[in-house]
N, C-alpha and C positions, 0 to 999 in steps of 0.2 A: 504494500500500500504506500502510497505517494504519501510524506508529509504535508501540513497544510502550510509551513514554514517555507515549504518549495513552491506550493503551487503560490500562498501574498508574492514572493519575488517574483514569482514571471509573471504575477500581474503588473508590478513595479518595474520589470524589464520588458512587456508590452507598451506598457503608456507612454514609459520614457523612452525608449529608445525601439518599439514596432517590433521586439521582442525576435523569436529566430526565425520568424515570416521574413521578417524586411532587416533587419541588421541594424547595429547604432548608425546612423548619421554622425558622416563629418560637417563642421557648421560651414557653409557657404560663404566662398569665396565675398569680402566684401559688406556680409549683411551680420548685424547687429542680435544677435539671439536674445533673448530674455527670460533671464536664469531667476529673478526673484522669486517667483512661485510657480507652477504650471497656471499654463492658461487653459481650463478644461471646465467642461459641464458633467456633473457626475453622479448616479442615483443607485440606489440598489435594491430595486425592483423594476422591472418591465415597465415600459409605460402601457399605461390602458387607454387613453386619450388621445387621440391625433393632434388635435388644439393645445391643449396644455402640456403633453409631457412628449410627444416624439419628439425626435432631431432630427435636424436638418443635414443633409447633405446635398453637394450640384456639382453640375462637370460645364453651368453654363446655358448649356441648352435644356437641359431635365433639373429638374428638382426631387428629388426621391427624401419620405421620411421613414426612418426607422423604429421598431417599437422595440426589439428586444426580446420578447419572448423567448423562452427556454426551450420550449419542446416544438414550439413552432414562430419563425421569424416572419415579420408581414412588415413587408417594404412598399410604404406605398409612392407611386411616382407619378409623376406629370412633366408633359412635354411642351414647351415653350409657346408652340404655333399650334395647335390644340384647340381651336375657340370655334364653338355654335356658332349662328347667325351670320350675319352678312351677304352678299350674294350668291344667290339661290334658296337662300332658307326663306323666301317666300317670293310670291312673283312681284308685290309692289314694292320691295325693297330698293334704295336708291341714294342709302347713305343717310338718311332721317332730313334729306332735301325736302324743303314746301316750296315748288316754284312760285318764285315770284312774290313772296312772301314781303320782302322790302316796300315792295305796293303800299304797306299800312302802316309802314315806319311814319311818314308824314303824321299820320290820324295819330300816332300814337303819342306823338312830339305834342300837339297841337291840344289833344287834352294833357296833358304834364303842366303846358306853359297858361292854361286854363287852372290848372289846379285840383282837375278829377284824376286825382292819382288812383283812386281803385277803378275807374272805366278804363285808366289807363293800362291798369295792370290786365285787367279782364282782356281787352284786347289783345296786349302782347302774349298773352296765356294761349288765349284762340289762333293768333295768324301767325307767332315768331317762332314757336317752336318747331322742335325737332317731329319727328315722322317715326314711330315702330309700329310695327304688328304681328298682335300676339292671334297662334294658335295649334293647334294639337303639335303638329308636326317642327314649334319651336316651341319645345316643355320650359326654357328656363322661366324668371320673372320678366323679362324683358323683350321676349317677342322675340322677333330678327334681329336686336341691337345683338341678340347673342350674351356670351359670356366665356371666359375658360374653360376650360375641362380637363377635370384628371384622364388620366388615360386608365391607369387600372393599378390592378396590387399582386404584387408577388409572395407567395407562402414558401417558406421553405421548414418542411417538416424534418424532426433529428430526432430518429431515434435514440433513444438512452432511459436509463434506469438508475435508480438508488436515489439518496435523498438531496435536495440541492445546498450547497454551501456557497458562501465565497461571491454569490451575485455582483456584477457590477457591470453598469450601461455607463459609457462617456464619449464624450465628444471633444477628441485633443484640439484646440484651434494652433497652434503649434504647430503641426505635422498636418492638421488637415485632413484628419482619419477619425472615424468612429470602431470603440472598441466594443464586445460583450465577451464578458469572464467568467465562468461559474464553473462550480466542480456538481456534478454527479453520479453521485456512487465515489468510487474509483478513480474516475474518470475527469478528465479536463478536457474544457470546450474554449474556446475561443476564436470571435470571429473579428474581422477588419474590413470597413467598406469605409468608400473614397468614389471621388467624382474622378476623372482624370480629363481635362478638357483638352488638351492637348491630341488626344485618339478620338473626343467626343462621347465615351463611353462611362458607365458605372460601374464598378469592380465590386463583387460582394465574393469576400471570401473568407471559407469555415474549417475547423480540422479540429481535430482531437486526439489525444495520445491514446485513445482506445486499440490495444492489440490486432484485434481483427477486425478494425474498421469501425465506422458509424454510415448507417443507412440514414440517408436525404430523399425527401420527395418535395419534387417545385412543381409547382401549379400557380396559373396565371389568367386572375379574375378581373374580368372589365365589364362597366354598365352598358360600351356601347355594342353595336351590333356587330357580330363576327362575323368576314366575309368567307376568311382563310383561315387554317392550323394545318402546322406540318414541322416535321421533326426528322433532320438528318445531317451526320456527320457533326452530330451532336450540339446540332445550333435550330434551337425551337423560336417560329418565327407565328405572327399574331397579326392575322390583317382585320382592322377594325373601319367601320364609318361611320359617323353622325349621324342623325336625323335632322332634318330640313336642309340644309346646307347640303350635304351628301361627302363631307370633305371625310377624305379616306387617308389611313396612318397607317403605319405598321411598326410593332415593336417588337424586339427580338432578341436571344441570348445564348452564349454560347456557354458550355458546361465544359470547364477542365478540371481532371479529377489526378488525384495520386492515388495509384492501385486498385480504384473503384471501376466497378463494370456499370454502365450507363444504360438504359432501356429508356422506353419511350410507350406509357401504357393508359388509356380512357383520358387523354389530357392534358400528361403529369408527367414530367420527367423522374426518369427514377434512380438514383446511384445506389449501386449497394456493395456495401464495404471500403469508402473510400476514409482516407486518413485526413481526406481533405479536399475539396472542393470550391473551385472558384467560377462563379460565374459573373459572366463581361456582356454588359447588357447594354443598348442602348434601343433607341429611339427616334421615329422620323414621320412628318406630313405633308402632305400635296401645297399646301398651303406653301405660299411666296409673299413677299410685299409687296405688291407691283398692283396698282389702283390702273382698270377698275376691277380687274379679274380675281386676281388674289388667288391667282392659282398656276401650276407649272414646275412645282419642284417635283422630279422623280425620286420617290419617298422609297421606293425598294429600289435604285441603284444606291441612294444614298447610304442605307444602309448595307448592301452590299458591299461598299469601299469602306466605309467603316471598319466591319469585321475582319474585312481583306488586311486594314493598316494593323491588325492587332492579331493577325495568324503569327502563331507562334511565340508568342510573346507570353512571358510568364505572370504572376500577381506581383514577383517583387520584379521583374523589370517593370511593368504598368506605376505601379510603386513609385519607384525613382525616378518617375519621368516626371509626376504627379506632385513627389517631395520638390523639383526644382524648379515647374514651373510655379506651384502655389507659392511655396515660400520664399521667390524670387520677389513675390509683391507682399504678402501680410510680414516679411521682418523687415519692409523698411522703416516702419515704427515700431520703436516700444514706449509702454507706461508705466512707469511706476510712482505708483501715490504714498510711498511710504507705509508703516504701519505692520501688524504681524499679518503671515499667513492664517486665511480662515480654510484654506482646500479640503483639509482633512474633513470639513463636514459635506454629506452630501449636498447638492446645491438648493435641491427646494428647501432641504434645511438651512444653509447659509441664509438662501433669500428670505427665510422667514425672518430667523435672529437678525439678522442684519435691519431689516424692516420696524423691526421691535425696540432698535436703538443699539445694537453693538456693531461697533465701529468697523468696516470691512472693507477698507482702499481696493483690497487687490479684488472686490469680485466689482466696486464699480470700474478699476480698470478693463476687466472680464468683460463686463458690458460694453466699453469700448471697442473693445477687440471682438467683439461680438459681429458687432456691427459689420466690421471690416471683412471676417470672414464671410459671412453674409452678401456680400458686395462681389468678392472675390467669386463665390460659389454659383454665383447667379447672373451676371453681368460681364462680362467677355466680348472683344472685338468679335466681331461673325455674328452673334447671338442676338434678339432680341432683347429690348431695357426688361427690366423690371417690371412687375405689374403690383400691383396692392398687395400682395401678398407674396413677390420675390418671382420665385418659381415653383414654388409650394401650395399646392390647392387640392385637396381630395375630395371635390363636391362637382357635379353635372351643373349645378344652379348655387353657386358660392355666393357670399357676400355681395354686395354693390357690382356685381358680375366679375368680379375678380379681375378689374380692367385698368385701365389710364386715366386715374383721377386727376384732375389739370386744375383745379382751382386749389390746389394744395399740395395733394399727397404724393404725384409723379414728382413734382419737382422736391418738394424734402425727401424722398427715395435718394434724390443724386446729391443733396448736398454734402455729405462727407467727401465724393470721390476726388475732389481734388486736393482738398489741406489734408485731410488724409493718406494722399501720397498713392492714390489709386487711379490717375487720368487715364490709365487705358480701360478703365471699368465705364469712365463715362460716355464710350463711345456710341456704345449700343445707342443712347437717346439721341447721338444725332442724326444717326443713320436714320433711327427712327423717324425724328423732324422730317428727314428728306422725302421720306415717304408721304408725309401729309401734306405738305405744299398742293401738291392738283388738285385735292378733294377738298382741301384748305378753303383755296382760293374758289371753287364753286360756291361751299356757305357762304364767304363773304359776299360775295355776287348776290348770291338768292336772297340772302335773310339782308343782307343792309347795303346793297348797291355799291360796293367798292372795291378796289385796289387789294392787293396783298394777300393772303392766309388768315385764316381763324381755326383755331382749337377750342370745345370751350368744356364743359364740368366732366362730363361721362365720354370717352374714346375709347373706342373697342379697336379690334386688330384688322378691322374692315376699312379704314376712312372713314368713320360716322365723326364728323367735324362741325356738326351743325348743331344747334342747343339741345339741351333735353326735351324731353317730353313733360314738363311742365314748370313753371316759374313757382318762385325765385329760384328754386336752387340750377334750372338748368342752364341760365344765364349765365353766362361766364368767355363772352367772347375774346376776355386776356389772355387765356390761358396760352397762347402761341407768343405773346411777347415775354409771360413771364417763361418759358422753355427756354426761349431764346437769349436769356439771360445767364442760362447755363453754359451756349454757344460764348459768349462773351468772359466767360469766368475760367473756363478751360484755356481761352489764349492769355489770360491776365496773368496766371499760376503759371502756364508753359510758356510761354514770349512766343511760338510757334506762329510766325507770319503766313508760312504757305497754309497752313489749316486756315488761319483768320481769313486768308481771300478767298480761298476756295470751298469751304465751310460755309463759316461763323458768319461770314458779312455777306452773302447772298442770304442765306436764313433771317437774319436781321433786318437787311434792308426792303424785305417782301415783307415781314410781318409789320415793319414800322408805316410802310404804305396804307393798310387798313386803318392805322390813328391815326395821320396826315385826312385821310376822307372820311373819320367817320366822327372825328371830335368836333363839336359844333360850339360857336360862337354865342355865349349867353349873354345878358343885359347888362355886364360890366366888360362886354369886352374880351371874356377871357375864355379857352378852350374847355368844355367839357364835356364828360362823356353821357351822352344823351338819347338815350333814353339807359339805366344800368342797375344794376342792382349789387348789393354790397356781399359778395359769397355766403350764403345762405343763411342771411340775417338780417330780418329787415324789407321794409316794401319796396316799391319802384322808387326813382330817383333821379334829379336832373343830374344829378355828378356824383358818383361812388366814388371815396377816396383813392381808394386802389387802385381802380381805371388808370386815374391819372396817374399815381404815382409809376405804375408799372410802365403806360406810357414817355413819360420823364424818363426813367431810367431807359427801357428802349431805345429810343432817340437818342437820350444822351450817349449810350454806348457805338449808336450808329456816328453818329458823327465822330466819338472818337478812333472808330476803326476807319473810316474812310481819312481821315487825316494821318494816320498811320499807313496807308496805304496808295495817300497821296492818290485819291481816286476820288470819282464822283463829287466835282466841286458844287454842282450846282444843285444835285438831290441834298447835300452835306449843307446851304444854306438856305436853302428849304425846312430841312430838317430841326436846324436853330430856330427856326424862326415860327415853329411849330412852339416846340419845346418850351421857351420862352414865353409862352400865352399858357398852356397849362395852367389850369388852377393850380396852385400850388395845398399844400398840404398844411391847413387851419387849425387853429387851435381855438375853441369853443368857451361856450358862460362858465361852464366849473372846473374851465383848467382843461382840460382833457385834447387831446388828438383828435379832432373830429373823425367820425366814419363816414357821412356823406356832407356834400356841399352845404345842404342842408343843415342848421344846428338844432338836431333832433336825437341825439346818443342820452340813453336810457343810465344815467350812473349804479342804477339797482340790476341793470341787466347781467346776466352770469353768463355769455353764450360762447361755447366753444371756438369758433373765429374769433381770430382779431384782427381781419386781414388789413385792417387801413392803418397797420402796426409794419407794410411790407416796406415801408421807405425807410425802416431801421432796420430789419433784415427778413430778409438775403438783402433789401436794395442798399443803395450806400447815401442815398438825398439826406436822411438825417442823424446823426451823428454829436453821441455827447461834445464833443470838442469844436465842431466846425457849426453845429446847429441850438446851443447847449437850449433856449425855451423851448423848440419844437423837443428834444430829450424828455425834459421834464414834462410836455405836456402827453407824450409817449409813457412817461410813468406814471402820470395818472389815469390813462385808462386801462394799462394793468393792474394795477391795484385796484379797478372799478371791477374790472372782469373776473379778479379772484384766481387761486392758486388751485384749483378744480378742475376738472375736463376731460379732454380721451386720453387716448395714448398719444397720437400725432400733437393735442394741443398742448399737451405738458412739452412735448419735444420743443418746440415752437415757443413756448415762454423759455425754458432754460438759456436759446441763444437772444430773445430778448433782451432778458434780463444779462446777460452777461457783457453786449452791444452795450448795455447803461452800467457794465464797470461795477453792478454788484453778484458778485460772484458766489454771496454767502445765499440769497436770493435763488440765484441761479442755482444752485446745489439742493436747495431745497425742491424746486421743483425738479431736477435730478433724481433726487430721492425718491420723490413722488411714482416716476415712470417706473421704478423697480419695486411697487408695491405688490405683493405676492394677490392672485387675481383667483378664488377657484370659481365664480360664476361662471355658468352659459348663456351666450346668448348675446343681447344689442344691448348699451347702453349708451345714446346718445351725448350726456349731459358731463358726468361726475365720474364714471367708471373706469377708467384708464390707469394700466399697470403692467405687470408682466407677469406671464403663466409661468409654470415650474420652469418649464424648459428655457426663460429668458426670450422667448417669444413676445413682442410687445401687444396687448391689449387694447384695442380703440375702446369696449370690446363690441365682435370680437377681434379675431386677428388680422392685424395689419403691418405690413414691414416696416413702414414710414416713421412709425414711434420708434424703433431700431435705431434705424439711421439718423433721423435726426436729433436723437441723444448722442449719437455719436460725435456728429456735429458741433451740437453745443459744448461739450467737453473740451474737443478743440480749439472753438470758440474762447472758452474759457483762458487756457492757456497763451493763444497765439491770434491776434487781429491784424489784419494787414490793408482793409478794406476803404480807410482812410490816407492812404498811400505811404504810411509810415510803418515798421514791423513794430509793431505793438505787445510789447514781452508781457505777460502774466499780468495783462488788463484786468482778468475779474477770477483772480484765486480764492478760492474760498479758505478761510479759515482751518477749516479741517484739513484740507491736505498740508501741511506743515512743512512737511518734504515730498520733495520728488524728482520724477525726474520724468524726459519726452523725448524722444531721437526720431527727427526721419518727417516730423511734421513740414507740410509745403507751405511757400508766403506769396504771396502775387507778388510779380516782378522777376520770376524766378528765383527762391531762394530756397533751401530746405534748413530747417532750424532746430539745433538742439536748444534744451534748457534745462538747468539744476538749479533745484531752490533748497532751500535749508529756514528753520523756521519762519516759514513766510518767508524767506526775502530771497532774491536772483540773487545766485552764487556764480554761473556764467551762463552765457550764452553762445553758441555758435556759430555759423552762419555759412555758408556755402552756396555762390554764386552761380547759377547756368547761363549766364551773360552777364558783359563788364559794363562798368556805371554808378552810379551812387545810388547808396542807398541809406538813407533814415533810423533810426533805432529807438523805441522810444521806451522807458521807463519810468515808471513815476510822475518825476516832473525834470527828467533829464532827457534831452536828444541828442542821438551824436549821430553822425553823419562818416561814413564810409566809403571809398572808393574800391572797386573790386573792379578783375581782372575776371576773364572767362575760366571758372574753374578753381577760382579761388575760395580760400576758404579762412577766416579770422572768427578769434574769439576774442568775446569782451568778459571780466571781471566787472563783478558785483561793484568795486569799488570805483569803476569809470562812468558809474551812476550816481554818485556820491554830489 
């Protein structure tokens, strides 16, 4: 009999070093490892939960979660390009187009400036929205708007016997591998599954010191309709279709085994007697980007060539392809907040105690890095962005359709990937962008008679670019200048001029075209957005803060890339001259930030938006130091709106409050986002936190609260958005010590930092182009000259 002494250590030489599957790692040339504690999520029991307790795993294009089970493993996965609706899921389908629709813009302007704002709104409920239709043959809520879809779930059954010990489910973010450990009987199991994006594929592999083998049976359950099944040379393949749409996938996997004999029997693949088994799975759909068809990718070559790059290929070469592309990107940061290790406790126990009030730096680092892995696992050059929930969805009819939320949630998806040090994760959303432009610019056309592209609340994977299907919340025609702000932010962090021309500033200056035609001229004179509504709060409106604001920043970024590029002189004073009429962003009777032109803001209101809060972040119009009244009057409508919300809008105060330089503020609503969550279900208002798994909670689940805690962390540490690098603007008290490596600053820079009780001990700095740059602490600047490549550090005391 095996001691249990032997088998803690190979669990101990599994986590840390991938155990004798995969071998110690040597640490990678160049990149920063971080040794203070592990970075892991880790339980010891199974999950039962898909929502609150599976992990996450992705290769990019799929998402698969894991639950762990002992006697039977159930991986369930989803494929990127996967989504009901759209053309063909019904014959009047057209992109939620209402021709002509702009016809009634006048009428609608005409009572506004009357004063019948509920006729007004009546109308634009009836003639400006969007177009779906629902019926049998589109089951989700949303008719042909569609939604995502999982694709289905994997069993893998292990035979064994005697009683179980030793349990443990983890998820290294370190290595980028998910573990399961347990002993029964005699006997030791453990498995290791990984994304590998690199081949496109998921690697799930299992073994056990059993003498004469462990018998496995895989079997693979999907809701949608099977067209095909077939199994040979031991690669089981799975052609599936939709209903309405008719969009056809196939998913499929190949089984390599050590000493195991393979059969293929009612279904089920069957090994019997293997020491260990890996199977290499992936995924693929007809579905393409290409407006208006949205179809043309061959789904069985693609997977064909898949499996083709990965003949022969073993789990620990798949492995090491996997160890150097992922941790070529998640070790260019680390975190550490000082403090002891809490790992030794499982994590939904961490996250409880922790919640309760005992101090635990290293698991809000954790969440940090959370994020990032997250980002890394789901977001990849080739791939499509992100959707509301990553790439992770195990429902036919999911949440808010599991799609492209644009009045908020897509774009705080991407806010970490650049100071976080992830700009090739933010690729995916331009590519995306470029996709939308045709079908863009038809809404604009239809619904309001203009120039340029529109995005607005709800985007599915069709082109649907025209409003929801009902006000207010389906209003939201900014949502393509606030994307495009992302285009703008990726060349500020990278100085990349060939992206900025051929990118960023066609995307920009198409979207900036629609606020040049569609801001109208009020009874002072000044530009606003007419007819608008304030992101899902609140009635119609002759001017929604945001509009403008979003538009200001737009513009303003347009004309700074055209002068940059020394092009378009006369769109670029056009574009001033826009810009400069904008209402500007008000401040109201009791102090406050106004929400619309109007001074009508409810000081008792508690509503989850605070979107006319966007000119303090992401936008950069205002700013403690360069704006300090509009600051302050930004601080009093957080404080109006209260420290309550989802998960997204705690994300979304933390980098507020951090922009406004209080960091202990900001931590507090930090805290908030890692509050342990067992509810099911919707909570609009108040409910927002994170499930065991460190899953973020709107509820339910949403990626968006993730990342943009992520963000704000950052935030917290390092600002650069004011054109100066702004060291540990808003530290919270609690972190006393610590330390950051590998964080990005606009202008090109990447920046370390050490602090010791409260205060900067150095800083570092390293240049991707030469030029001056700024430094700000406290109430010290100094000013830098760098070469390309260069790298200086400054002492705490040159702050003095």
């Amino acid at each position: 009999m095996k001691s249990t002494v032997t088998f803690t250590s190979l669990v101990f030489l599994i986590l840390g070093c991938l155990g004798s599957l995969i071998g110690c790692k040597e640490k990678p040339e160049g990149q920063a490892l971080q040794h203070q504690e592990p970075l892991r999520l880790w339980y010891t029991r199974p999950a039962q939960d898909w929502m609150q307790e599976a992990l996450p795993l992705g290769n990019g294009y799929m998402g698969a979660m894991f639950f762990g089970g002992m006697e039977e493993e159930h991986i369930q996965f989803a494929e990127e390009s996967l989504w009901a609706g759209g053309p063909g899921s019904h014959d009047k389908y057209k992109f939620g187009i209402r021709n002509g629709a702009h016809q009634n813009l006048p009428k609608v302007r005409a009572l506004l400036k009357a004063g019948k704002l509920e006729e007004a709104h009546r109308l634009a409920n009836q003639e400006l929205t969007g177009e779906i239709h629902k019926s049998e043959e589109n089951p989700t809520s949303f008719g042909d708007y569609g939604a995502h879809q999982t694709m289905g779930d994997l069993y893998i059954s292990v035979k064994q016997e005697g009683e179980i010990q030793n349990y443990q489910r983890a998820l290294d973010l370190n290595e980028g591998v998910a573990t399961v450990t347990y002993q029964a009987g005699d006997v030791h199991y453990q498995r290791k599954f990984f994304g590998n994006y690199p081949k496109r594929v998921m690697v799930y592999h299992f073994e056990s010191d059993a003498p004469e083998g462990t018998d496995y049976r895989i079997r693979l359950e999907s809701p949608h309709q099977k067209l095909s099944e077939k199994f040979e040379n031991n690669t089981y393949r799975w052609e599936g279709q939709l209903p309405g749409n008719n969009l056809r996938f196939e998913t499929c996997y190949r089984v390599l085994t050590d000493k195991g004999i393979v059969s293929f029997e009612k279904g089920a693949v069957l090994v019997k007697g293997g020491s260990s088994i890996t199977i290499i799975h992936t995924a693929s759909t007809e579905y393409q980007a290409s407006y208006p068809d949205y179809r043309g990718r061959d789904y069985k070559a693609l997977n064909q060539q898949t499996l083709a790059k990965v003949e022969g290929l073993t789990s620990i070469a798949l492995y090491k392809e996997h160890q150097q592309d992922y941790q070529s990107l998640f070790h260019r940061v680390t975190l550490n907040l000082g403090g002891h290790s809490r790992d030794s406790l499982p994590t939904d126990q961490r996250q409880k105690t922790y919640y309760e009030g005992t101090s635990d730096p290293g698991l809000e680092a954790l969440y940090f890095q959370y994020g990032r892995y997250l980002m890394i696992s789901a977001s990849r050059p080739g791939t499509m962005p992100m959707n509301l929930q990553g790439k992770w969805n195990h429902s036919v009819d999911p949440p808010w359709a599991c799609d492209y939320h644009m009045n908020i949630n897509q774009q705080m998806i991407y806010w970490p990937a650049e100071v976080a040090n992830l700009s090739e994760c933010h690729e995916p959303l331009f590519d995306y962008m470029k996709s939308l432009v045709a079908p863009g610019q038809v809404a604009a056309k239809e619904f309001f008679n203009t120039r340029g592209w529109i995005v607005n609340t709800m985007n599915n994977a069709y082109g649907f670019t025209a409003p929801g299907w009902s006000f207010p919340w389906g209003f939201f025609p900014g949502g393509a200048a606030w994307l495009c702000q992302h285009t703008w932010e990726h060349y500020a962090f990278t100085q990349d001029t060939v992206y900025l021309q051929h990118t960023a500033y066609p995307l920009m200056k198409e979207a900036a075209l629609f606020w040049m035609d569609y801001l109208t001229e009020d009874e002072n004179g000044q530009l606003v957005s007419f007819p608008s509504y304030s992101p899902e709060h609140g009635g119609i409106s002759t001017g929604a803060s945001m509009d403008h604001q979003m538009a200001w920043d737009l513009l303003n970024n347009c004309i700074r890339a055209a002068e940059i590029l020394n092009t378009d002189e006369k769109f670029r004073e056009e574009a001033k001259q826009v810009r400069d009429r904008i209402c500007p962003p008000m401040i109201g009777k009791w102090g406050q930030l106004q929400e619309w032109k109007e001074d009508v803001d409810d000081p008792d209101n508690h509503h989850r938006h605070v979107s006319h809060l966007f000119a303090l972040y992401p936008g950069h119009q205002i700013s403690v130091t360069k704006t300090p009244q509009l600051a302050e009057a930004a601080k009093v409508s957080l404080n109006a709106r209260g420290d309550d919300g989802t998960g997204w809008s705690l994300a979304w105060k933390v980098s507020f409050w951090a922009r406004l330089r209080d960091g202990d503020r900001a931590y507090k609503l930090f805290k908030r986002v890692l509050k342990p969550i067992v509810e099911k279900g919707y909570n609009m208002t108040d409910g927002g936190g994170s499930y065991a798994n460190l899953l973020c909670a709107h509820p339910p689940f949403q990626i968006d609260g993730n990342m943009g805690s992520t963000a704000g962390i950052a935030e917290m540490l390092l600002q650069s958005h004011a054109g100066v690098l702004d060291i540990l603007p808003a530290l919270p008290g609690v972190w006393a010590q610590g330390s950051v490596k590998g964080l990005k600053a606009r202008g090109g820079y990447t920046v370390d930092i050490t602090w010791d009780n409260g205060t900067l001990k150095q800083v570092r700095i390293l240049a991707n182009r030469p030029g001056a740059c700024t430094v700000n602490h406290g109430e010290k600047k100094i000013t830098l000259n760098f070469q390309k490549g260069e790298t200086k550090t400054l002492d705490a005391s040159e702050f003095e």
